[in-house]
FILUMSE-542085 format. One record per residue: x, y, z of N, C-alpha, C, CB in turn. Coordinates in Angstrom, 1 decimal. Glycine has a CB too. Layout:
N
((X Y Z) (X Y Z) (X Y Z) (X Y Z)),
...
This chain:
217
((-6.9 17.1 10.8) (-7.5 17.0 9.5) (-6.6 16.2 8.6) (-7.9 18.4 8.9)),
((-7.6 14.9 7.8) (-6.4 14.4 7.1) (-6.3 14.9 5.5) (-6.6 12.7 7.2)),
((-5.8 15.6 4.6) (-5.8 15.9 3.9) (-5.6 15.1 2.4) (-5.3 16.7 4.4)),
((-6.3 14.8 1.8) (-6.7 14.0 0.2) (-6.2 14.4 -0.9) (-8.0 13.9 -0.2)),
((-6.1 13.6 -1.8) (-5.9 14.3 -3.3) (-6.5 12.9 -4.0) (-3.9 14.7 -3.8)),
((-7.5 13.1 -4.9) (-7.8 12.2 -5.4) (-7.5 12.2 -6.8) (-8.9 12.1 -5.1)),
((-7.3 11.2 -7.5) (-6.5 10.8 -8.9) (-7.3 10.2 -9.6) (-5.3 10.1 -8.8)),
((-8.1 10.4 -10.3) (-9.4 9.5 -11.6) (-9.5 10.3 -12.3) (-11.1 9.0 -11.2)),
((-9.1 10.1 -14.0) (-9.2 10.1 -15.1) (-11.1 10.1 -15.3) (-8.2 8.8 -15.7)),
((-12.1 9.8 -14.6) (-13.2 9.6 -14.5) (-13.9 11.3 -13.6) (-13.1 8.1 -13.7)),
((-14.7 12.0 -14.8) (-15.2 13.2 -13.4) (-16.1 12.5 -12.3) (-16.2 14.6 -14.0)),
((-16.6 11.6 -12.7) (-18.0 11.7 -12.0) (-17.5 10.8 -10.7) (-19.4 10.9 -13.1)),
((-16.1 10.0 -11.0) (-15.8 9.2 -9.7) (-15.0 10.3 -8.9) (-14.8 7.7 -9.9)),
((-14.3 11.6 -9.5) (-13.6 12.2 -8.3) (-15.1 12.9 -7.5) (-12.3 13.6 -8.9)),
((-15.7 13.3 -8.7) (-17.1 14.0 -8.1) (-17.8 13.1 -6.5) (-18.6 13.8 -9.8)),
((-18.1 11.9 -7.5) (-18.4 11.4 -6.3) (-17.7 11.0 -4.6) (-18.6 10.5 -6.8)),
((-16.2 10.8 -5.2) (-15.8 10.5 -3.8) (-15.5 11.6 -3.3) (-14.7 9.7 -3.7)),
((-15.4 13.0 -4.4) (-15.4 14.1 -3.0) (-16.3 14.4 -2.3) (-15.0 15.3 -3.2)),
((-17.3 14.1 -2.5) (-19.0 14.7 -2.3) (-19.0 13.6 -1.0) (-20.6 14.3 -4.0)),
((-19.2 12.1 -0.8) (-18.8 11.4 0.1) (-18.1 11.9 1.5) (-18.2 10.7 -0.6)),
((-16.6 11.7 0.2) (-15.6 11.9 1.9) (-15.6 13.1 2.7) (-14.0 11.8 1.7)),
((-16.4 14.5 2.0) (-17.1 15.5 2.2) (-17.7 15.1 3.8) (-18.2 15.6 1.0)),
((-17.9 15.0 3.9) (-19.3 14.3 5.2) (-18.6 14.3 6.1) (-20.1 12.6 5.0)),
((-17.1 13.1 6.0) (-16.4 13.2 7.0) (-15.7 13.9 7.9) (-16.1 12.7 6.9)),
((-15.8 14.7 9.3) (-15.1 15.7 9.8) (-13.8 15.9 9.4) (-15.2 15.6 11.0)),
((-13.3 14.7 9.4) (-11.7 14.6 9.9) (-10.9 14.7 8.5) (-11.1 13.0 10.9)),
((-11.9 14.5 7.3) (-10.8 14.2 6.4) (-11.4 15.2 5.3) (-10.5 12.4 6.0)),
((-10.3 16.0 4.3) (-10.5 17.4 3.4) (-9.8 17.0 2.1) (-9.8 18.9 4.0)),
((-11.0 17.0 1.1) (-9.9 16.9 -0.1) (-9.1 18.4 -0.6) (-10.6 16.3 -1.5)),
((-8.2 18.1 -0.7) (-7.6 19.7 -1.4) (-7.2 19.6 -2.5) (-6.3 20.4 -0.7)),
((-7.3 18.2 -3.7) (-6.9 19.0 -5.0) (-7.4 17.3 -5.3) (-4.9 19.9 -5.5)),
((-7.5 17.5 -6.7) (-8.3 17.0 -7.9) (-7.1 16.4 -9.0) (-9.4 18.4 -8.6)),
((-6.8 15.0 -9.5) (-6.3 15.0 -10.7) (-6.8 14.1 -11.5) (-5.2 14.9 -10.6)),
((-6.8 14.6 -12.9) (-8.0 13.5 -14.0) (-6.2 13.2 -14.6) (-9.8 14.6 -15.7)),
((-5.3 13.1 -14.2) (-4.1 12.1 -14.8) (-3.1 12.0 -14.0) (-3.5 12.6 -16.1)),
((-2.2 10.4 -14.3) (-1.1 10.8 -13.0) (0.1 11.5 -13.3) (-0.4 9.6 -12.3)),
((-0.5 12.2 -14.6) (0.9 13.1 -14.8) (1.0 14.3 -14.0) (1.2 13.8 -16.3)),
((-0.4 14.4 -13.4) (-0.8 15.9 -12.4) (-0.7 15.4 -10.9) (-2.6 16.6 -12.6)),
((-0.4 14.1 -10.8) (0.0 13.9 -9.5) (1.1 14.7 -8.8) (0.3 12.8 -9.4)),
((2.3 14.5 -9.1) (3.5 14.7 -8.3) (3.1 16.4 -8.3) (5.3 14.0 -9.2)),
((3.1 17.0 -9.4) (2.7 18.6 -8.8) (1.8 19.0 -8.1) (2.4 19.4 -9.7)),
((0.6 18.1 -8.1) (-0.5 18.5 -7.0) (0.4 18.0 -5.6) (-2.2 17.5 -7.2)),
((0.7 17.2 -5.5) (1.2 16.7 -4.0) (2.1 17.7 -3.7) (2.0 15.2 -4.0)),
((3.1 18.4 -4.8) (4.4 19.2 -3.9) (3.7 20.4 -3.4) (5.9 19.7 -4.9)),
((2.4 20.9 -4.3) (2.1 22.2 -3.9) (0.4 22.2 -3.1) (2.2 23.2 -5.5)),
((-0.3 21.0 -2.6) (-0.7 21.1 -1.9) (-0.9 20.1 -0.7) (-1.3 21.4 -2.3)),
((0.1 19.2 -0.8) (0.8 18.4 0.5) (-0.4 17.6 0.8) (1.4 19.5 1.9)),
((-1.1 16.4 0.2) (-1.7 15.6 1.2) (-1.3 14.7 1.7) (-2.5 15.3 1.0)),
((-1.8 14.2 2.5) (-1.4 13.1 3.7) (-1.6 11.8 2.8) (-2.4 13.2 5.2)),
((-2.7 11.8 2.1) (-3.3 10.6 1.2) (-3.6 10.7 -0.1) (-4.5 10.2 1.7)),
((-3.3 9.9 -0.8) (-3.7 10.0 -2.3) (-4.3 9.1 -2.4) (-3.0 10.0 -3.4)),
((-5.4 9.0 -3.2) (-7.1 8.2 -3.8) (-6.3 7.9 -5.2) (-9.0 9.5 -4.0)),
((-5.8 6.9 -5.5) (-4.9 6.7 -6.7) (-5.7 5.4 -7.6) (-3.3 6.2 -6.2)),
((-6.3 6.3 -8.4) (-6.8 4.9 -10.0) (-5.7 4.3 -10.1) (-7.2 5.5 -11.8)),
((-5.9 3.3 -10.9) (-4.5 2.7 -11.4) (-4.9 2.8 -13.2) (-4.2 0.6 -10.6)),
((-6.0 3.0 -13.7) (-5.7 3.3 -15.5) (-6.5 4.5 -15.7) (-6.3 1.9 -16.7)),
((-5.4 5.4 -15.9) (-4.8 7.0 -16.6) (-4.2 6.5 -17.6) (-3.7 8.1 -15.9)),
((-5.2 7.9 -18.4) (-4.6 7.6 -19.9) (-3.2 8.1 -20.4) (-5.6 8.3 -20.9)),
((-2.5 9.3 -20.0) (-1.5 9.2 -20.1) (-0.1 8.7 -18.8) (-1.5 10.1 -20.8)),
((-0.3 8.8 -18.0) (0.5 8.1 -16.5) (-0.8 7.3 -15.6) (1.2 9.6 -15.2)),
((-0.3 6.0 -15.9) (-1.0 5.5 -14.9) (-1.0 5.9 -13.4) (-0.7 4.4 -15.0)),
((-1.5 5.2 -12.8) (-1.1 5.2 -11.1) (-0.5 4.6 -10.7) (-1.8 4.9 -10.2)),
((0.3 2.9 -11.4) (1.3 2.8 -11.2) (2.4 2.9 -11.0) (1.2 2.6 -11.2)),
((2.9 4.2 -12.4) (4.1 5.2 -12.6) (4.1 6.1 -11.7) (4.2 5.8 -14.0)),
((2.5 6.7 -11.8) (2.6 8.1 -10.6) (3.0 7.9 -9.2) (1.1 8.7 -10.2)),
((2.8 6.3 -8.9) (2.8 5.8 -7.4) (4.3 5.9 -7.2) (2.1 4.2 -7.0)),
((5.5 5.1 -8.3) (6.3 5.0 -8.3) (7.2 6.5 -8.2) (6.3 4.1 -9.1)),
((6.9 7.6 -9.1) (7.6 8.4 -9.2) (7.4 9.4 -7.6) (7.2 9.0 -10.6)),
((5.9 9.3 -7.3) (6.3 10.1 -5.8) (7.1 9.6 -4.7) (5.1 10.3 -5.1)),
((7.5 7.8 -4.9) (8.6 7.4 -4.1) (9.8 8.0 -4.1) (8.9 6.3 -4.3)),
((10.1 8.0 -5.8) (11.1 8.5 -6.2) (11.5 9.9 -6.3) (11.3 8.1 -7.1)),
((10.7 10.8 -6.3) (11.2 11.9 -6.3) (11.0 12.8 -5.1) (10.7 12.3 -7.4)),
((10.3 12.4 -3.9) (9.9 12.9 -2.8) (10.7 12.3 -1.5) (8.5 12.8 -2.7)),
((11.2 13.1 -0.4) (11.8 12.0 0.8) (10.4 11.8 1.4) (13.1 12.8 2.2)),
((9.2 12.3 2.1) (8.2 12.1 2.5) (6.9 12.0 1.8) (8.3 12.6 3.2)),
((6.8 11.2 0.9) (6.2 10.8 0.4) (4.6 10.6 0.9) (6.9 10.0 0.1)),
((3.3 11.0 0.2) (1.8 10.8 0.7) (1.6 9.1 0.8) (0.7 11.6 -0.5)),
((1.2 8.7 1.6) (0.4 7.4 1.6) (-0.2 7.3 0.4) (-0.8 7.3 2.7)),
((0.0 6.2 -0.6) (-1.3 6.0 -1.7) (-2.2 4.8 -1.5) (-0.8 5.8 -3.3)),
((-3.6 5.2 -1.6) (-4.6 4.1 -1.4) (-5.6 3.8 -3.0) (-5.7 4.6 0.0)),
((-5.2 2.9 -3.6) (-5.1 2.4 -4.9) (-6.9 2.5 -4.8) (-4.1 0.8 -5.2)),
((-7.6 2.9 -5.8) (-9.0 2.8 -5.6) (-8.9 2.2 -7.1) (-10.0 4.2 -5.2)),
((-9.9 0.9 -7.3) (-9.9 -0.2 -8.2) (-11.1 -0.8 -8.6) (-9.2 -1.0 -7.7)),
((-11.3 -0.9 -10.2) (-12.5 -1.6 -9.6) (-12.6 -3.2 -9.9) (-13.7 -0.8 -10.4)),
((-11.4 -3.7 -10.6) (-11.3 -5.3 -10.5) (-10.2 -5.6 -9.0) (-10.3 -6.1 -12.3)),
((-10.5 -6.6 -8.1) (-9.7 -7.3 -6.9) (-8.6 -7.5 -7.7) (-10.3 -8.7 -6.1)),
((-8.3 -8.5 -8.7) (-7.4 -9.3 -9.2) (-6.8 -8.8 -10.3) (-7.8 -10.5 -9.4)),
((-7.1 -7.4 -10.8) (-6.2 -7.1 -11.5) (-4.4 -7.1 -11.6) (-6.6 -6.4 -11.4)),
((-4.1 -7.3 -12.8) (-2.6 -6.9 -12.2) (-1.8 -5.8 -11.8) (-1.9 -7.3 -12.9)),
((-2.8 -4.6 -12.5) (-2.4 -3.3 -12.3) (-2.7 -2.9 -10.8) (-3.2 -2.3 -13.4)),
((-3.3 -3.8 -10.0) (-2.9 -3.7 -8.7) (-1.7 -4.5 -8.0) (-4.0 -4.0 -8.2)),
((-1.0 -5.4 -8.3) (-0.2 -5.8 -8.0) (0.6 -4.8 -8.1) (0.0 -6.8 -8.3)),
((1.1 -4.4 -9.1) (2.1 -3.4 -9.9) (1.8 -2.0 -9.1) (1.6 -3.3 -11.8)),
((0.8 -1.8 -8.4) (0.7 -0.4 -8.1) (1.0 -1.0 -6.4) (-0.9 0.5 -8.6)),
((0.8 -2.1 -5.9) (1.4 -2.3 -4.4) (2.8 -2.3 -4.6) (1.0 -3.8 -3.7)),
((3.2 -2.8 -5.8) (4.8 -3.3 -5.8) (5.3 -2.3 -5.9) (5.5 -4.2 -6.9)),
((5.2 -1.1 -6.3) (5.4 0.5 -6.7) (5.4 1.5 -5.2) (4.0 1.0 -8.0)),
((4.5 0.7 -4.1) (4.7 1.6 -3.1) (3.2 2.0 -2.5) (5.6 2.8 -3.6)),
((2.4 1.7 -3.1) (1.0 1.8 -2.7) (0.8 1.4 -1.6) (0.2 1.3 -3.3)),
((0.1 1.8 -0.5) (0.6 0.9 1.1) (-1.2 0.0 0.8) (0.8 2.4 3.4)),
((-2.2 0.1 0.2) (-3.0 -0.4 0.1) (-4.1 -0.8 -1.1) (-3.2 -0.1 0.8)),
((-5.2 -1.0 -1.2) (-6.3 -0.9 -2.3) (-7.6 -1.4 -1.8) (-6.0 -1.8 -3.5)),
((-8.2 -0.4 -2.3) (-10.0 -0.7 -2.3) (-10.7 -1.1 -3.3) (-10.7 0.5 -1.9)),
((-11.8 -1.5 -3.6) (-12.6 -1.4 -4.7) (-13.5 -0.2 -5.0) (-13.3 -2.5 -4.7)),
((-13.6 0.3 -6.1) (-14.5 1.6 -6.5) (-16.0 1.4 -5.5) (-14.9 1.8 -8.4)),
((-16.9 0.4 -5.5) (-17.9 -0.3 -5.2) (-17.4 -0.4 -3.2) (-18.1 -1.8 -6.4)),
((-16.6 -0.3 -2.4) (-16.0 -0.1 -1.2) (-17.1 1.0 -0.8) (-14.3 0.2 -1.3)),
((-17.9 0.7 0.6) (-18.5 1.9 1.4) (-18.1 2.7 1.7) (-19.0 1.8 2.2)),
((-18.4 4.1 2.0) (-17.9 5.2 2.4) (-17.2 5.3 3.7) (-18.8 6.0 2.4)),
((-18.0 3.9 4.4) (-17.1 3.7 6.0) (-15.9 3.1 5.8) (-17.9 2.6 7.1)),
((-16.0 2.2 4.8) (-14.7 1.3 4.4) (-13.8 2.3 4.0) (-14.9 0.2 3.0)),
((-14.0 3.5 2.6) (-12.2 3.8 2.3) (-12.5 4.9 3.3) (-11.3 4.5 0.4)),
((-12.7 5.5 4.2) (-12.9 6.3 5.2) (-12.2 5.9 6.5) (-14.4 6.3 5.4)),
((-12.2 4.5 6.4) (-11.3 4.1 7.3) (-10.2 3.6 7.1) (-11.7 3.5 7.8)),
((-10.0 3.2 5.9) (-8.9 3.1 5.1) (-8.2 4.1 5.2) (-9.2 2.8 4.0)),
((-8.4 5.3 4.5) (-7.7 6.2 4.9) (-7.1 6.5 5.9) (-8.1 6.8 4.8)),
((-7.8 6.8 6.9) (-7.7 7.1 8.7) (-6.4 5.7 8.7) (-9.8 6.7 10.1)),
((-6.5 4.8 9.0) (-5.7 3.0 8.7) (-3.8 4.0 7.9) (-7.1 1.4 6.5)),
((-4.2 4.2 6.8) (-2.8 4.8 6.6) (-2.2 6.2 6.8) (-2.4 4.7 5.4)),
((-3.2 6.9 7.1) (-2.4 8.0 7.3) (-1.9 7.8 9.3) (-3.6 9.6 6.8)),
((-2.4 7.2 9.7) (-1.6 6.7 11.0) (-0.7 5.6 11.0) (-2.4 6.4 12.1)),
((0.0 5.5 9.5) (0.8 4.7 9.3) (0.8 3.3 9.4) (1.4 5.0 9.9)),
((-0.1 2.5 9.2) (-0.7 1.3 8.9) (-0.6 1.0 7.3) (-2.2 1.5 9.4)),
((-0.5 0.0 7.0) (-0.8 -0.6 5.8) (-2.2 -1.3 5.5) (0.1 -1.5 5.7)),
((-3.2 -1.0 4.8) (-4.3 -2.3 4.5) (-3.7 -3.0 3.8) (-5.4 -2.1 3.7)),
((-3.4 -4.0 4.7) (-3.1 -5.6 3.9) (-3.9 -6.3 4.0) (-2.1 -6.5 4.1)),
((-4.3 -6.8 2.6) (-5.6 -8.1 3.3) (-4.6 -8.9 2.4) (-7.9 -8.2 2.8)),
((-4.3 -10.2 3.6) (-3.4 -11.1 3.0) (-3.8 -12.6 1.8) (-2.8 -11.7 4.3)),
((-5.2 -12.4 2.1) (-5.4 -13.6 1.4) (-5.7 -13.3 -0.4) (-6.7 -14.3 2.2)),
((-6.3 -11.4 -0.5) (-6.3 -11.3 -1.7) (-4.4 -10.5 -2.4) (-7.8 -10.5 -1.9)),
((-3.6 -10.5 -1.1) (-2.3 -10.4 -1.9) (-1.6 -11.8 -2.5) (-1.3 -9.9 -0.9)),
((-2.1 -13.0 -1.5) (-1.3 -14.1 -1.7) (-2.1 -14.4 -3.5) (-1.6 -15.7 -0.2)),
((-3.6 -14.1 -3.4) (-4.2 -14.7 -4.9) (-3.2 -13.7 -5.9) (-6.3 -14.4 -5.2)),
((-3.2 -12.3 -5.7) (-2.4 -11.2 -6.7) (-1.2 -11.8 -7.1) (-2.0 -9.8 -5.9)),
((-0.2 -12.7 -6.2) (1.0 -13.2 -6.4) (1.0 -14.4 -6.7) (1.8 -13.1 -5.6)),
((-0.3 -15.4 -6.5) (0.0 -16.6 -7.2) (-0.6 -16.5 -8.7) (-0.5 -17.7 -6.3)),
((-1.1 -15.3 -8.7) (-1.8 -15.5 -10.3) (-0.8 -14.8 -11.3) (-3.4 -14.6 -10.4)),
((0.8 -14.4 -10.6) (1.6 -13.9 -12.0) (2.7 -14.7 -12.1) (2.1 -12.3 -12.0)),
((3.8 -15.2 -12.8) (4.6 -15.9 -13.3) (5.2 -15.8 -12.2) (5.1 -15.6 -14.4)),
((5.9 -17.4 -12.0) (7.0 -17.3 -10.5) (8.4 -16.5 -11.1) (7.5 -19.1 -9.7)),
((8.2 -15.6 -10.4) (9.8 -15.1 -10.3) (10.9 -16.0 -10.9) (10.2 -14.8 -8.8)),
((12.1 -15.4 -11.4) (13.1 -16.0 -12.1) (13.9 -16.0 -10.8) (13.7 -15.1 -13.5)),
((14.9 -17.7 -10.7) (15.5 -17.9 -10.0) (16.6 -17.3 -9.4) (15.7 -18.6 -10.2)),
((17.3 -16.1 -10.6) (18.0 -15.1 -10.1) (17.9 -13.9 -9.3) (18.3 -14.8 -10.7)),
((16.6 -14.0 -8.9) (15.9 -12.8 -8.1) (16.3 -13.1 -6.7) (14.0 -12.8 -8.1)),
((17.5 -11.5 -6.3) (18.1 -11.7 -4.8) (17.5 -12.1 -3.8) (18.5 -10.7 -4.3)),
((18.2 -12.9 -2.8) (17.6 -13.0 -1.5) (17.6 -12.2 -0.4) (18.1 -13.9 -1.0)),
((17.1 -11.3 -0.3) (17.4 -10.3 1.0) (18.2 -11.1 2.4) (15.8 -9.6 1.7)),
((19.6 -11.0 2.8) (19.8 -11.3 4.1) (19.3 -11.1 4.9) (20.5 -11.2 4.4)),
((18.3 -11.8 5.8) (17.8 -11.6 7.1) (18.1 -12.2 7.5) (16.8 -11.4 7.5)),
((17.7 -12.0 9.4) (18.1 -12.6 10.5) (17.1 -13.5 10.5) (18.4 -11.9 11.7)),
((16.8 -15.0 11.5) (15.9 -15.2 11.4) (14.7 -14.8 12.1) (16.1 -16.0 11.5)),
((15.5 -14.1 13.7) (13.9 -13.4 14.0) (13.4 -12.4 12.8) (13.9 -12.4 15.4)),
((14.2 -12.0 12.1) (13.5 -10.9 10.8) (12.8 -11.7 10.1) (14.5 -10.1 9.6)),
((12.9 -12.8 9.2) (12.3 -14.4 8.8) (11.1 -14.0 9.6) (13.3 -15.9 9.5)),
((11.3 -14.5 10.6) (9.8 -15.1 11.5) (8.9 -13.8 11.9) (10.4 -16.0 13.1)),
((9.3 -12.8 11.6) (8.3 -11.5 12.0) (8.1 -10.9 10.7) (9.0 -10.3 13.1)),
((8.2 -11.3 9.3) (7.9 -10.9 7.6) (7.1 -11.7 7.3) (9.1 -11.0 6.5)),
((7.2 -13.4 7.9) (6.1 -14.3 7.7) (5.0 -14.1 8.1) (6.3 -15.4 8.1)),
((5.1 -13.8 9.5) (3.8 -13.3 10.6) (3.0 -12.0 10.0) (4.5 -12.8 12.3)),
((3.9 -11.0 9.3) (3.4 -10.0 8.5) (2.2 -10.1 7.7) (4.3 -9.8 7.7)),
((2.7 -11.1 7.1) (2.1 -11.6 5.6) (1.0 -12.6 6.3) (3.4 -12.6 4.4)),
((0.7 -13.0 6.6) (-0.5 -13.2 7.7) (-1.8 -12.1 7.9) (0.3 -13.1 9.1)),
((-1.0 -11.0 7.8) (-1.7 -10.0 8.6) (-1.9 -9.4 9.8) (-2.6 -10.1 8.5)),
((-1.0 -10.2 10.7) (-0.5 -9.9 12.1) (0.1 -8.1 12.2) (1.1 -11.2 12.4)),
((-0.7 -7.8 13.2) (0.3 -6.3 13.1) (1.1 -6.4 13.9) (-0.2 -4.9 13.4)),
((1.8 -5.1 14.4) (2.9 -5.4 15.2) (2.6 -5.5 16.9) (4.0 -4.4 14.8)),
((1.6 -5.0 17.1) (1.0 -5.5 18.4) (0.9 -6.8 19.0) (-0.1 -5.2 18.4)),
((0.4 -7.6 17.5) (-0.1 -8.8 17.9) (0.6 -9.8 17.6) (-1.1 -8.9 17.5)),
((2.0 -9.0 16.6) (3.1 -10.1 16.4) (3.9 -10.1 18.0) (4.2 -9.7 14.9)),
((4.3 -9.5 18.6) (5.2 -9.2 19.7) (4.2 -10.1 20.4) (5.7 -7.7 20.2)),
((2.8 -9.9 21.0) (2.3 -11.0 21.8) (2.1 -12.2 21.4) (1.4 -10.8 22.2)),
((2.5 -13.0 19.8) (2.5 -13.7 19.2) (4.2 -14.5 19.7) (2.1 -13.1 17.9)),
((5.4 -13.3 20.3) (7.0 -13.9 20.1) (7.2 -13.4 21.5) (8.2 -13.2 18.7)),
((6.5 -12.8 22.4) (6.6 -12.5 23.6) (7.7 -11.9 23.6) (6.4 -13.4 24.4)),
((7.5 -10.6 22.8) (8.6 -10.0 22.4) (8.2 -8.7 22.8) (9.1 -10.2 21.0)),
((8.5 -7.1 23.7) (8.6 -6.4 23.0) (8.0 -5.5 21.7) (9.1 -6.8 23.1)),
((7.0 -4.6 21.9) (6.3 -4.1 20.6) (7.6 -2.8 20.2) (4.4 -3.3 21.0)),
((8.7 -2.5 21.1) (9.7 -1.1 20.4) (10.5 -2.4 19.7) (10.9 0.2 21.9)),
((10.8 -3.5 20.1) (11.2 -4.9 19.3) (11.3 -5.0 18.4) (10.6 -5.7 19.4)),
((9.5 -5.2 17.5) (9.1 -5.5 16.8) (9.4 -4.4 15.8) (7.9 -5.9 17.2)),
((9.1 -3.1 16.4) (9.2 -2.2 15.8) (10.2 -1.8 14.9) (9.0 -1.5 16.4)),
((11.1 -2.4 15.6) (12.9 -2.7 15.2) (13.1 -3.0 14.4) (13.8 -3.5 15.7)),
((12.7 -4.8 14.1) (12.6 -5.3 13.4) (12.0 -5.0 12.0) (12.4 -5.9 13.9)),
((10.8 -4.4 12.6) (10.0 -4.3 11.0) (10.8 -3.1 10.0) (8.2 -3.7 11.2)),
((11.2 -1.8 10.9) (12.5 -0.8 10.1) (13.1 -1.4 9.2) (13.7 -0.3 11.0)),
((13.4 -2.3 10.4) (15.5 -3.5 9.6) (15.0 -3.7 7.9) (15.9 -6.4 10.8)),
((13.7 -4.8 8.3) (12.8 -5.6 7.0) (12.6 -4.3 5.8) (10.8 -6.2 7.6)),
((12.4 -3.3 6.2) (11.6 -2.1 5.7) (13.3 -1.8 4.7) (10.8 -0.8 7.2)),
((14.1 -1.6 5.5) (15.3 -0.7 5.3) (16.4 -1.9 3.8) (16.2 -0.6 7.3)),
((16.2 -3.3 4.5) (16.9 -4.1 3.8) (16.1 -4.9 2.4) (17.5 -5.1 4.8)),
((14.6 -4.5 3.0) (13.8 -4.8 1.4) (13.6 -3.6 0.2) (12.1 -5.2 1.8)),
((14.2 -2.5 1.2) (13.9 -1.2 0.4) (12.1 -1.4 0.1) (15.0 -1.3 -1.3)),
((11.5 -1.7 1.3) (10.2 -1.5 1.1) (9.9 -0.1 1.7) (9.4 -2.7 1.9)),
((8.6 0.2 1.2) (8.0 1.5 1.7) (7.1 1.5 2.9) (7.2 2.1 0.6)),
((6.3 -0.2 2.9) (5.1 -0.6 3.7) (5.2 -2.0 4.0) (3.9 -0.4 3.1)),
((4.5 -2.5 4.9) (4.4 -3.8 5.1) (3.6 -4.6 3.8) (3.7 -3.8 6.4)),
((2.6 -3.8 3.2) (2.3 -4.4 2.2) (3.3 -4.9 0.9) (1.4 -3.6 1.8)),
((4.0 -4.1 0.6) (5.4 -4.0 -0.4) (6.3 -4.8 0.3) (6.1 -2.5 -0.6)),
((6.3 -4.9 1.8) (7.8 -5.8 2.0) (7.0 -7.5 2.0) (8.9 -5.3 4.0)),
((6.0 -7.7 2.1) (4.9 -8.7 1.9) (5.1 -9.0 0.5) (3.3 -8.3 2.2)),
((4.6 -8.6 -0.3) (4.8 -8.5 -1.9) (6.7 -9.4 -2.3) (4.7 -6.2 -2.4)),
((7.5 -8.2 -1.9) (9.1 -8.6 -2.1) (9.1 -10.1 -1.5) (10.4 -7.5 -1.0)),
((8.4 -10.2 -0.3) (8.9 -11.5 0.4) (8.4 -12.6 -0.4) (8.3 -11.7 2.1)),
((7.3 -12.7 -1.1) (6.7 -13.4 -1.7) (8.0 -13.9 -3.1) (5.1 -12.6 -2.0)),
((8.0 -12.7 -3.6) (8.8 -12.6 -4.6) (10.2 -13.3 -4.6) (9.0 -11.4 -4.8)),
((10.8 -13.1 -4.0) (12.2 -13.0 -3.1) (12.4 -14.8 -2.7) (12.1 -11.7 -1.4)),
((10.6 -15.7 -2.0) (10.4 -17.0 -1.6) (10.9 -17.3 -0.1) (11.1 -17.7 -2.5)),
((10.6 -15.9 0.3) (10.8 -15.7 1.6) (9.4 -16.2 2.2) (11.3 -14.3 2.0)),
((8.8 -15.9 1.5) (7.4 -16.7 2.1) (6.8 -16.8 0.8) (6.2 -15.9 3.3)),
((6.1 -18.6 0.7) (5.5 -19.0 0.0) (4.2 -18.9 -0.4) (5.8 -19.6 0.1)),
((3.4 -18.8 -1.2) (1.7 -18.8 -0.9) (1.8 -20.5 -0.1) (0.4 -18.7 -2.9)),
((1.0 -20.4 0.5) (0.1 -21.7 1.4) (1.0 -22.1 2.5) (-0.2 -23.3 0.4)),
((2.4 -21.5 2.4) (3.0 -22.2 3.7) (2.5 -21.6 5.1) (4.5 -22.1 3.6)),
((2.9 -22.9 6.3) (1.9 -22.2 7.3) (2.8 -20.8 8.0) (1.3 -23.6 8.8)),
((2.0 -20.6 9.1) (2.5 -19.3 9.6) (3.3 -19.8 10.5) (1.5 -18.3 10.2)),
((4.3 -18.7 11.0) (5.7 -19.1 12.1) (4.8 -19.4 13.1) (7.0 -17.7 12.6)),
C-alpha cells in the first residue's frame, strides 16, 4: 500500500483527489494539509511514501515545505508537485527544491495514479521537453555558478538523463552495465547534491552541463 499526504490550501481539491485516489487498491491517503506549514508534522507522525504538494499556500508554500522535508528528514517522502499552470515558475522552484516531479490539477486519475506508483518505486517524472521550456524561460544563470567535477562517462550519462533516457535504456544506449549506470547516477546524485534525476537535470542545466537544444550524447 502506497501511502499519501495531500497538501492544498483548496478543500474541495484535497476533497477531490482523496475521493479519486480512493478507488485505487494500492494507494491510501492518511493525512490532509490546507498549508505547508502542516507538512513536515504530518509526514513525521504519519509517514507517507508520497506527498500531493500545491506549490501556492498561503502561509508556506510548497516550495519551502518541499525544501524543508529535505532538510530536516534523512528519508525523506517523494513529492509530486500538483499544479495548475505547466510553466509556472513556482514549479521550477519546487523541482529545484527536491520535488522528484509535477502534474497538472486537470491530469487524469490514471495519470497522477501512476505518477505516484512512478515515484514511490523510485523513479523520477521527468518530462524533458517541458523542463528544458521551465529553464529556458528564467534568467541564465550567473557565470559564477560552480561546475560540478565530473568524469566524462558521468557527462555523458546526465546528458542522456536529461533526455529522458532511464537507466535501463541508458546502459543499452553505452553498452554498459545497468549496476553501472546505477553507479554512476549515485556519483551524479552524490556530487550534484541532487535528490532525483529530475533536480540533477535542473543543476545540469544550470551549472551548463547541458544546454537547452544541444543534441543528445
Amino acid at each position: 500500500m502506497i501511502r499519501l499526504l495531500i497538501a492544498d490550501d483548496d478543500e474541495l481539491t484535497r476533497t477531490g483527489l482523496r475521493s479519486l485516489l480512493s478507488t485505487e487498491p494500492d494507494l491510501e491517503v492518511v493525512a490532509e494539509a490546507a498549508d505547508g506549514t502542516e507538512v513536515l508534522p504530518l509526514v513525521v507522525e504519519r509517514r507517507p511514501d508520497v506527498v500531493l504538494m500545491d506549490v501556492r499556500m498561503p502561509k508556506l508554500d510548497g516550495i519551502r515545505a518541499t525544501g524543508l522535508l529535505r532538510a530536516e528528514l534523512a528519508e525523506p517522502p517523494k513529492v509530486l508537485v500538483i499544479t495548475t499552470f505547466e510553466h509556472d515558475d513556482h514549479v521550477y522552484d519546487a523541482l529545484r527544491a527536491g520535488a522528484a516531479g509535477f502534474l497538472l490539477k486537470r491530469a487524469r486519475l490514471s495519470q497522477i495514479a501512476h505518477a505516484i506508483r512512478l515515484l514511490d518505486a523510485g523513479e523520477s517524472l521527468l518530462f524533458p521537453d517541458a523542463v528544458r521550456a521551465l529553464v529556458t524561460a528564467r534568467p541564465a544563470p550567473p557565470a559564477a555558478v560552480r561546475h560540478p567535477r565530473l568524469t566524462g562517462r558521468e557527462t555523458e550519462i546526465l546528458r542522456l538523463m536529461a533526455t529522458g533516457l532511464s537507466n535501463t535504456e541508458i546502459s543499452q544506449r553505452l553498452v554498459i552495465s545497468l549496476e553501472t549506470v546505477k553507479t554512476h547516477v549515485g556519483n551524479l546524485f552524490t556530487k550534484l547534491d541532487a535528490a532525483n534525476r529530475t533536480q540533477a537535470v535542473i543543476i545540469a542545466y544550470e551549472t551548463g552541463i547541458v544546454t537547452p537544444g544541444s543534441p543528445a550524447t
